[in-house]
LUMBA-427443 format. One record per residue (C-alpha): residue number from 1; x, y, z; chain. Coordinates in nm, 3 decimals, decimal comma. Example, Ala and Ser with C-alpha at 12.3 -4.5 7.8 and 13.67 -1.06 7.14 Angstrom:
// LUMBA-427443
node nr = 1	east = 1,230	north = -0,450	up = 0,780	kette = A
node nr = 2	east = 1,367	north = -0,106	up = 0,714	kette = A
This chain:
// LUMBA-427443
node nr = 1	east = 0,441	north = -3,010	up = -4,040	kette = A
node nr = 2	east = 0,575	north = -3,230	up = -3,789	kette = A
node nr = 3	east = 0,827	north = -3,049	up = -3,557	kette = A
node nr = 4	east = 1,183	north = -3,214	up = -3,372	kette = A
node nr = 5	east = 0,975	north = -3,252	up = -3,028	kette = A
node nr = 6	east = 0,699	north = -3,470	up = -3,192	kette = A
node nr = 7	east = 0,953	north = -3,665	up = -3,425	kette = A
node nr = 8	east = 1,137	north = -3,753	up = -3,061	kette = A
node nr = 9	east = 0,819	north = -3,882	up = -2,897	kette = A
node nr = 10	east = 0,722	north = -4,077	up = -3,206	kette = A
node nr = 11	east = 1,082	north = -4,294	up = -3,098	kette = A
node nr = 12	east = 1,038	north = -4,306	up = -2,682	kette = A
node nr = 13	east = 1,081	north = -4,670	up = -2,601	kette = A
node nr = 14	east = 0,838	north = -4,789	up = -2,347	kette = A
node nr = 15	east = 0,776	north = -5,146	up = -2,180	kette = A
node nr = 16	east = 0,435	north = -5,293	up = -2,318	kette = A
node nr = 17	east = 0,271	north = -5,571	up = -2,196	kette = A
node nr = 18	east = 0,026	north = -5,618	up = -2,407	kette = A
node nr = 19	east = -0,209	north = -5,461	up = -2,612	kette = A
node nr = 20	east = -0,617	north = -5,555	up = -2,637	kette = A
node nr = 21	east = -0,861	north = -5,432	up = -2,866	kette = A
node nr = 22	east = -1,280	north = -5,373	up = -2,874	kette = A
node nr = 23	east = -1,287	north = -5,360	up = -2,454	kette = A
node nr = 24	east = -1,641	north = -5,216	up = -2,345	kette = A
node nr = 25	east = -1,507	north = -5,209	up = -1,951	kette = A
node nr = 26	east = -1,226	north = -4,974	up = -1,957	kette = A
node nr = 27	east = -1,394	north = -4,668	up = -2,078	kette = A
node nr = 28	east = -1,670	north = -4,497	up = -2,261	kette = A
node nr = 29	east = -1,747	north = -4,747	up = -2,651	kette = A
node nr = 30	east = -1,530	north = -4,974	up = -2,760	kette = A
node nr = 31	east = -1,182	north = -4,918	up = -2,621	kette = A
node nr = 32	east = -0,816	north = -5,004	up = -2,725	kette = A
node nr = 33	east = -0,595	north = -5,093	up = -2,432	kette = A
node nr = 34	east = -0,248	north = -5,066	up = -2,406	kette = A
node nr = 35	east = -0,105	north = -5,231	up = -2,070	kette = A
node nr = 36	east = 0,229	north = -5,115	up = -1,957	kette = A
node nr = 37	east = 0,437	north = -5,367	up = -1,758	kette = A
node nr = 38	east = 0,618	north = -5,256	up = -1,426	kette = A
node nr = 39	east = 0,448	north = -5,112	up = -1,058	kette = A
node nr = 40	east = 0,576	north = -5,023	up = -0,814	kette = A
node nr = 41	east = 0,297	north = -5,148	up = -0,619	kette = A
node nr = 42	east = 0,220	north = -5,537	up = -0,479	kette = A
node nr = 43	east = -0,112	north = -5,579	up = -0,411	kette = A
node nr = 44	east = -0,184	north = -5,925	up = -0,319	kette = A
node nr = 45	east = -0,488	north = -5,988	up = -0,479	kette = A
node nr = 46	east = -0,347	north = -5,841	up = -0,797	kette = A
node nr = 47	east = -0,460	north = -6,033	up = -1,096	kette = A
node nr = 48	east = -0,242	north = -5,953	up = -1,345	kette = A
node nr = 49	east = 0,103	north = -6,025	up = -1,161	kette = A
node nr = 50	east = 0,300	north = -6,059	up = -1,513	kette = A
node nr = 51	east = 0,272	north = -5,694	up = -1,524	kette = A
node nr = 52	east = 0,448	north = -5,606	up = -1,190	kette = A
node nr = 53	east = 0,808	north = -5,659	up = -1,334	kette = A
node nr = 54	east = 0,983	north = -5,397	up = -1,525	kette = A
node nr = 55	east = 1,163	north = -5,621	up = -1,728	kette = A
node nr = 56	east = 1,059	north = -5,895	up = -1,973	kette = A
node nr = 57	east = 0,984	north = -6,225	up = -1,833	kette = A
node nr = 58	east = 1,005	north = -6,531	up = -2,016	kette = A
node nr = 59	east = 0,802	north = -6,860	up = -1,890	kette = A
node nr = 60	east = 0,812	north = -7,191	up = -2,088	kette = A
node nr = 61	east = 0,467	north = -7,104	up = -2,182	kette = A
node nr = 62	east = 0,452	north = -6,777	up = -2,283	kette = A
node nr = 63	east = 0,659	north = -6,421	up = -2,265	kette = A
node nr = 64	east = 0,529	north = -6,117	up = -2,050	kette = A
node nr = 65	east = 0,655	north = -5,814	up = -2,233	kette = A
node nr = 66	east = 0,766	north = -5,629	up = -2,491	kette = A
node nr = 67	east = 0,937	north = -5,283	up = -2,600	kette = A
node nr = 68	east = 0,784	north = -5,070	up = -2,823	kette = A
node nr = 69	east = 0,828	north = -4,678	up = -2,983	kette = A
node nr = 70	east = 0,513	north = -4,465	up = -2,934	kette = A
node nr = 71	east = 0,462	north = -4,458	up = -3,296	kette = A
node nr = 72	east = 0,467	north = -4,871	up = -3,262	kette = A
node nr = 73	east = 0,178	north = -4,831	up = -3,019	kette = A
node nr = 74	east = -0,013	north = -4,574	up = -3,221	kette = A
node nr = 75	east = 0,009	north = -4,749	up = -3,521	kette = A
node nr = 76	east = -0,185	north = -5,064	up = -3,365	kette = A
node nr = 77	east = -0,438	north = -4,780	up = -3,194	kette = A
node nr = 78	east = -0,504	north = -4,638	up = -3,491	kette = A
node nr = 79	east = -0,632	north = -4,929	up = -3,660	kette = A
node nr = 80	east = -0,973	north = -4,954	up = -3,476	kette = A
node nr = 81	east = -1,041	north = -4,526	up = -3,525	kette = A
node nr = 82	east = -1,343	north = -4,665	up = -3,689	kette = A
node nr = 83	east = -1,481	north = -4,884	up = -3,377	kette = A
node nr = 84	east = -1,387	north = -4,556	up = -3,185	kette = A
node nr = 85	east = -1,590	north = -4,309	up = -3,395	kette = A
node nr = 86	east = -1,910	north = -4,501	up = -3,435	kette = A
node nr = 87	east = -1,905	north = -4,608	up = -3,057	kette = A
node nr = 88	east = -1,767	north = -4,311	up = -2,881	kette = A
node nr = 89	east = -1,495	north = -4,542	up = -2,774	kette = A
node nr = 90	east = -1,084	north = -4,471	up = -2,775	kette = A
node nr = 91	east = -0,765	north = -4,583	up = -2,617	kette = A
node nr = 92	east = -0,643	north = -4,650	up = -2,281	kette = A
node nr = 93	east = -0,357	north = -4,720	up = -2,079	kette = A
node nr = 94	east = -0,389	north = -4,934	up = -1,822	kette = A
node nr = 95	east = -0,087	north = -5,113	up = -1,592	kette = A
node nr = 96	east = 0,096	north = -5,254	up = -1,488	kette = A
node nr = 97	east = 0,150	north = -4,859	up = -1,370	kette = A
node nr = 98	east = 0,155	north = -4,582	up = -1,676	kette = A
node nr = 99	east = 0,285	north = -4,334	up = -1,385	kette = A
node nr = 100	east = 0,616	north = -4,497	up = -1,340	kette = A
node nr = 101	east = 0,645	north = -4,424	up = -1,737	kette = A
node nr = 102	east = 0,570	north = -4,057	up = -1,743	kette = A
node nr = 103	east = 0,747	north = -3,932	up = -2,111	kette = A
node nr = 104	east = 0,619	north = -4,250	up = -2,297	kette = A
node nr = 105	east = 0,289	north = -4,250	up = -2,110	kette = A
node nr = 106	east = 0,277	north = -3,877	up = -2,115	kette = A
node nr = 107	east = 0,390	north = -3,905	up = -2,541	kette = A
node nr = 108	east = 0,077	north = -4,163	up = -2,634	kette = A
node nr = 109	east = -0,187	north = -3,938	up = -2,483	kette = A
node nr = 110	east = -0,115	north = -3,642	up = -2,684	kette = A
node nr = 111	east = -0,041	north = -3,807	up = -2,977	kette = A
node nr = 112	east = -0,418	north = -3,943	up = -2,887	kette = A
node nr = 113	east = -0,560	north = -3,615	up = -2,788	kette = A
node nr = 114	east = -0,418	north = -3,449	up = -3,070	kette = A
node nr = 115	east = -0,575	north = -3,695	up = -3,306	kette = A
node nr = 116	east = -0,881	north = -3,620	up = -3,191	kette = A
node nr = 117	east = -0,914	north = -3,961	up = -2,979	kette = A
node nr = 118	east = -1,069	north = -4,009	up = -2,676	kette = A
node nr = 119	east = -0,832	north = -4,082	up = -2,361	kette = A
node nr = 120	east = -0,886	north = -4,257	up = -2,090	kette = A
node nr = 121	east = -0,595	north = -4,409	up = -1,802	kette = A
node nr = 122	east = -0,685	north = -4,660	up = -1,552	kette = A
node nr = 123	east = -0,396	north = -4,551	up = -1,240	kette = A
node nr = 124	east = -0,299	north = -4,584	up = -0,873	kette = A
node nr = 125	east = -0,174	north = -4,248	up = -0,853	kette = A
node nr = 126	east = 0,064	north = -4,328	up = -0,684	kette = A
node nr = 127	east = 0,346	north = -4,091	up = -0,821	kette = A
node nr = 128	east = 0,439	north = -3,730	up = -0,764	kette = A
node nr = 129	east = 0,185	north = -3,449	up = -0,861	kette = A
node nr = 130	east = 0,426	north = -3,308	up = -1,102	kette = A
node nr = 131	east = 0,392	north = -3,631	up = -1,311	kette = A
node nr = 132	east = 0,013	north = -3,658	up = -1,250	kette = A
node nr = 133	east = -0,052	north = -3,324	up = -1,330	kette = A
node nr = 134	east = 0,192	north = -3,292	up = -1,653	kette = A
node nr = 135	east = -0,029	north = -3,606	up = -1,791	kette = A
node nr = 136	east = -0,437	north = -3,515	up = -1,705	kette = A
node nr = 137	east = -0,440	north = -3,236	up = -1,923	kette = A
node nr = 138	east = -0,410	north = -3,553	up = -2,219	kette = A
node nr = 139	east = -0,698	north = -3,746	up = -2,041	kette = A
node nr = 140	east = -1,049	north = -3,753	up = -2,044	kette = A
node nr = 141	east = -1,138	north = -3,998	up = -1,779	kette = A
node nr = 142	east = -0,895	north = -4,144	up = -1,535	kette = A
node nr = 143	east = -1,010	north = -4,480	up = -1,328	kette = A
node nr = 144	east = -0,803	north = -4,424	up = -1,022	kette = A
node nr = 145	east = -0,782	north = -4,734	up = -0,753	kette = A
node nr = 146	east = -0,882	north = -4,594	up = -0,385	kette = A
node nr = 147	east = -0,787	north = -5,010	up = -0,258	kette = A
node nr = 148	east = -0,772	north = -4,886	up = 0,095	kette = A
node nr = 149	east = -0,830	north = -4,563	up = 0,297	kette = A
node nr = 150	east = -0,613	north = -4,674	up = 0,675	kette = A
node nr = 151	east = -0,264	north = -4,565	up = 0,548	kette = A
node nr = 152	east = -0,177	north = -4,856	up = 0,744	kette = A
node nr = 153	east = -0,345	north = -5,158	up = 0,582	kette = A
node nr = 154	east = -0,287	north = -4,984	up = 0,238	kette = A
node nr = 155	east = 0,142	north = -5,054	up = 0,361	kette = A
node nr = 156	east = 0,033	north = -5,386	up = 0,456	kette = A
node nr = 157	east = -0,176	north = -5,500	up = 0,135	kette = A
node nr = 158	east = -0,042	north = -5,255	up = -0,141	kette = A
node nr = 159	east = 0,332	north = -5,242	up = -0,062	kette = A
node nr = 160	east = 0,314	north = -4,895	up = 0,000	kette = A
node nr = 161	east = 0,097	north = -4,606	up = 0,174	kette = A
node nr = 162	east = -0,161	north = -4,424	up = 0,032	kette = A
node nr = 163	east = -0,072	north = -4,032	up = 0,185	kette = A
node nr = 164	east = 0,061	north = -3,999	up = -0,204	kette = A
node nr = 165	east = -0,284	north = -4,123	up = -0,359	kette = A
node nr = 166	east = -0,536	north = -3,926	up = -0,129	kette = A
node nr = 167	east = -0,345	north = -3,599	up = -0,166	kette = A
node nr = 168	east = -0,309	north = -3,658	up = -0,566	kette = A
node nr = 169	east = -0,689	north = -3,727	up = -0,573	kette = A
node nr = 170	east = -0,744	north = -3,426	up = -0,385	kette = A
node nr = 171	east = -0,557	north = -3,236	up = -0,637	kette = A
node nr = 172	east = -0,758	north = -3,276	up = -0,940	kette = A
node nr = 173	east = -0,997	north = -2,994	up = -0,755	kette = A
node nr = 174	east = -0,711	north = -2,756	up = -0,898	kette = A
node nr = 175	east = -0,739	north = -2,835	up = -1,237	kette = A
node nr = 176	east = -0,938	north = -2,579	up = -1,417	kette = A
node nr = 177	east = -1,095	north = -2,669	up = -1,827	kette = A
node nr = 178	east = -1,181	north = -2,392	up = -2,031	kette = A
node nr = 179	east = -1,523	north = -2,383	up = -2,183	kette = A
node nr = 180	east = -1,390	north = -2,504	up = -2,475	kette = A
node nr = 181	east = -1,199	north = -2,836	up = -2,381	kette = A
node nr = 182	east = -1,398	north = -3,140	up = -2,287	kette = A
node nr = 183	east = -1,481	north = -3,218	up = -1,902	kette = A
node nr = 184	east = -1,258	north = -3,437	up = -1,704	kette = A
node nr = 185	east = -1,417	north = -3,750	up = -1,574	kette = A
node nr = 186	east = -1,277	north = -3,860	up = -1,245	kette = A
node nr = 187	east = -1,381	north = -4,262	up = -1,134	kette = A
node nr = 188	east = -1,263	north = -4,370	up = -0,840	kette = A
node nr = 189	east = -1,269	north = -4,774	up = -0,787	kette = A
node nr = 190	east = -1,232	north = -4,995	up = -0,502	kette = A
node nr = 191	east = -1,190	north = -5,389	up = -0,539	kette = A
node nr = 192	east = -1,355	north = -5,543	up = -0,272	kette = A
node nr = 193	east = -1,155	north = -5,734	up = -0,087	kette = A
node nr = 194	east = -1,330	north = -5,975	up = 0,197	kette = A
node nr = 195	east = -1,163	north = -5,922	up = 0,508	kette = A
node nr = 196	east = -1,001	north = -5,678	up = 0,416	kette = A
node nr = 197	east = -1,159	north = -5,337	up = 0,274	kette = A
node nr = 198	east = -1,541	north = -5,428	up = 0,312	kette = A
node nr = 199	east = -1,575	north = -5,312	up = 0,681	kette = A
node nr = 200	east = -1,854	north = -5,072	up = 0,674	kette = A
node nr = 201	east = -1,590	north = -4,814	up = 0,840	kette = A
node nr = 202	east = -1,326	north = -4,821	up = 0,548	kette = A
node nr = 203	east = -1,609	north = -4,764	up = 0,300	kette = A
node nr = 204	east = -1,769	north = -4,473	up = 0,437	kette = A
node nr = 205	east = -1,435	north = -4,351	up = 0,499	kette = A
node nr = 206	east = -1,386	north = -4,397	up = 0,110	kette = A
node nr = 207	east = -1,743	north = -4,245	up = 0,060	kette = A
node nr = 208	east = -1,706	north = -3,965	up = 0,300	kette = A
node nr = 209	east = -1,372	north = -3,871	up = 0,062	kette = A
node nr = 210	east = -1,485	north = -3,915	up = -0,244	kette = A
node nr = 211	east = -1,754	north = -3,682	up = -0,178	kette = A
node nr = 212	east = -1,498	north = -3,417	up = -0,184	kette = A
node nr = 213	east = -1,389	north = -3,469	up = -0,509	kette = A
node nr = 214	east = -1,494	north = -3,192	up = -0,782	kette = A
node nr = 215	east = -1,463	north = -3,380	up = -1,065	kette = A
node nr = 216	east = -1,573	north = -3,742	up = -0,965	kette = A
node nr = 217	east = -1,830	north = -3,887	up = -1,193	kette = A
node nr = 218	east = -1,896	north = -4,207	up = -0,990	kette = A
node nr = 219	east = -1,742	north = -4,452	up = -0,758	kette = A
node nr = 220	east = -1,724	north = -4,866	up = -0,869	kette = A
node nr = 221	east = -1,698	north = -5,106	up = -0,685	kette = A
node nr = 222	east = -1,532	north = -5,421	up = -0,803	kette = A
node nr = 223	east = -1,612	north = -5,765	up = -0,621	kette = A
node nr = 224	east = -1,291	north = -5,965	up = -0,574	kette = A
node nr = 225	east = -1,219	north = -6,217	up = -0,786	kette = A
node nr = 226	east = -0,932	north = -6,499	up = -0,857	kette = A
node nr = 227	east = -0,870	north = -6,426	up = -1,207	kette = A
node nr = 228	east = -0,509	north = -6,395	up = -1,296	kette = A
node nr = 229	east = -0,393	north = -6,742	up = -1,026	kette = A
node nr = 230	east = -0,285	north = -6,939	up = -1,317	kette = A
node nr = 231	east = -0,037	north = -6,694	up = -1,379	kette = A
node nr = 232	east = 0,123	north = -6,706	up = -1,034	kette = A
node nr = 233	east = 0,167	north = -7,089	up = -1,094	kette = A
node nr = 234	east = 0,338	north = -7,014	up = -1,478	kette = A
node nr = 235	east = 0,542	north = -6,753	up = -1,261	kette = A
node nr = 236	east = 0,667	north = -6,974	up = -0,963	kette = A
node nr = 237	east = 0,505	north = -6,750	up = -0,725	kette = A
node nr = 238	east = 0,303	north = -6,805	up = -0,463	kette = A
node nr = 239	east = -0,061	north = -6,672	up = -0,465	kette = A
node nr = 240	east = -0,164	north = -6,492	up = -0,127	kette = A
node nr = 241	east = -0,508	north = -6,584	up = -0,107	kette = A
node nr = 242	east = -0,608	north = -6,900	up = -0,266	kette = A
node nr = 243	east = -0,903	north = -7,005	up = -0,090	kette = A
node nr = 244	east = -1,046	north = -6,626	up = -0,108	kette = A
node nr = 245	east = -1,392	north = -6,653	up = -0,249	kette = A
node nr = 246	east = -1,586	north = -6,357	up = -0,414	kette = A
node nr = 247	east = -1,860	north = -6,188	up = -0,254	kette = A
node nr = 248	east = -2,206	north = -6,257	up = -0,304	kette = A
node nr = 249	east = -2,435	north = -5,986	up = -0,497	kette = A
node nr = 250	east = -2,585	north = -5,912	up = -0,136	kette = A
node nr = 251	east = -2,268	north = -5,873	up = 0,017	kette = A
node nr = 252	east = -2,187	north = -5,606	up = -0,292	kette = A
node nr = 253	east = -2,468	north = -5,405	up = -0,187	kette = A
node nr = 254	east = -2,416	north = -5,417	up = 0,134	kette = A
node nr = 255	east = -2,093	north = -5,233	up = 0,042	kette = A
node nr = 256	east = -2,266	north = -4,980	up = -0,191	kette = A
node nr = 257	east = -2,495	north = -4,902	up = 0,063	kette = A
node nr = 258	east = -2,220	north = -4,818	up = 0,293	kette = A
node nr = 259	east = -2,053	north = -4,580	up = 0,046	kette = A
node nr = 260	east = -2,361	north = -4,424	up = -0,101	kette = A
node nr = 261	east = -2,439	north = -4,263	up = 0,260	kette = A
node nr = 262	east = -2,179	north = -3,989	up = 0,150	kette = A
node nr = 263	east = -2,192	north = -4,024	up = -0,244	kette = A
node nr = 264	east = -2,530	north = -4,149	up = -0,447	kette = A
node nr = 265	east = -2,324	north = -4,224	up = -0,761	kette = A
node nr = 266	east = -2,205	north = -4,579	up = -0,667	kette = A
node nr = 267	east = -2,188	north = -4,878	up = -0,953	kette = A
């Protein structure tokens, strides 16, 4: 029997950007991904700037945005359950940021969980721990960005510090599973940024954290790249780092290397 709470999720509005189906690199199998629009964030290398808005934006190519009910969203999820049982794949939500929609976010996991598919949220963290904590107990891995460790360059870069972050990624040691639920995967990733993040300093700074972390099942590290540029252009924005080129496969292991001094778990 469905009760009044559930019927009331079903109809939370939310602000989709888009939603992609049989993804093998946001999650365990095949994955359906729902981006949200609207951060709070501005990295500059971001490469998906449509999604920083909160509001629809219309170019005269194309239209970033649009709102949908949970039910809406679950309805388009539900249509690959088969891709999701035979490959041990399911949804998730990616950004955009799902934190700065906690009820509709917080809605689509547990209508997920409680059907019996897998979660998984790709995040900044960069909310309050009451919202992070009111959603993990839906999730069963969460991809959280560590861009930067120095507070300062993370102001500078991100549009914001990272205190928030650190001390929400800290706080997943609290969270205790019975025997009975499944484990919580924590991934921590780090785009790397030359220049900027791949001093061998910041990285073992990130390694020497993560290693704290109860619940961390790896740390990735993502080489730069310039996807997303054409966008900025259909936009009318300007892109921060056009001549930025991607680092080699040496430097990438060179930056593996630095992290797996403190954690041996590095993709």
């Amino acid at each position: 029997m469905t009760t009044m709470n559930e019927t009331n999720e079903k109809e939370l509005l939310g602000m989709v950007l888009r939603i992609e189906r049989s993804s093998i690199y946001d999650g365990e199998g095949f994955r359906t991904v729902v981006f949200l629009k609207g951060c709070p964030l501005r990295c500059q290398w971001c490469s998906t700037p449509e999604s920083q808005s909160f509001q629809i934006e219309t170019t005269a190519e194309s239209v970033y945005g649009k709102q949908m009910t949970v039910e809406q969203v679950m309805i388009e999820v539900r249509k690959d359950s088969a891709f999701f049982f035979h490959s041990g794949g399911g949804m998730t939500i990616s950004g955009g940021e799902l934190l700065a929609q906690p009820d509709f976010s917080r809605a689509l996991l547990r209508m997920s969980w409680n059907e019996c598919i897998d979660t998984a949220i790709e995040t900044s963290f960069f909310s309050t721990w009451e919202i992070v904590s009111s959603i993990l107990p839906y999730v069963n891995t969460a991809f959280v960005d560590l861009k930067i460790f120095d507070d300062e360059m993370h102001r500078k870069y991100c549009g914001g510090g990272n205190k928030q972050i650190l001390e929400n990624l800290l706080r997943t040691n609290e969270i205790k599973k019975s025997d009975s639920e499944p484990p919580f995967r924590l991934v921590v990733r780090t785009p790397i940024i030359p220049g900027i993040n791949d001093r061998a300093e910041e990285l073992e700074q990130i390694g020497r954290f993560c290693s704290e972390l109860r619940y961390l099942d790896h740390v990735q590290l993502l080489p730069y790249h310039r996807l997303g540029t054409d966008t900025y252009r259909k936009l009318g924005r300007r892109y921060a780092f056009p001549d930025l080129e991607s680092p080699s496969a040496e430097r990438m292991a060179e930056c593996r290397a630095y992290v797996q001094k403190y954690i041996p778990q590095v993709t």
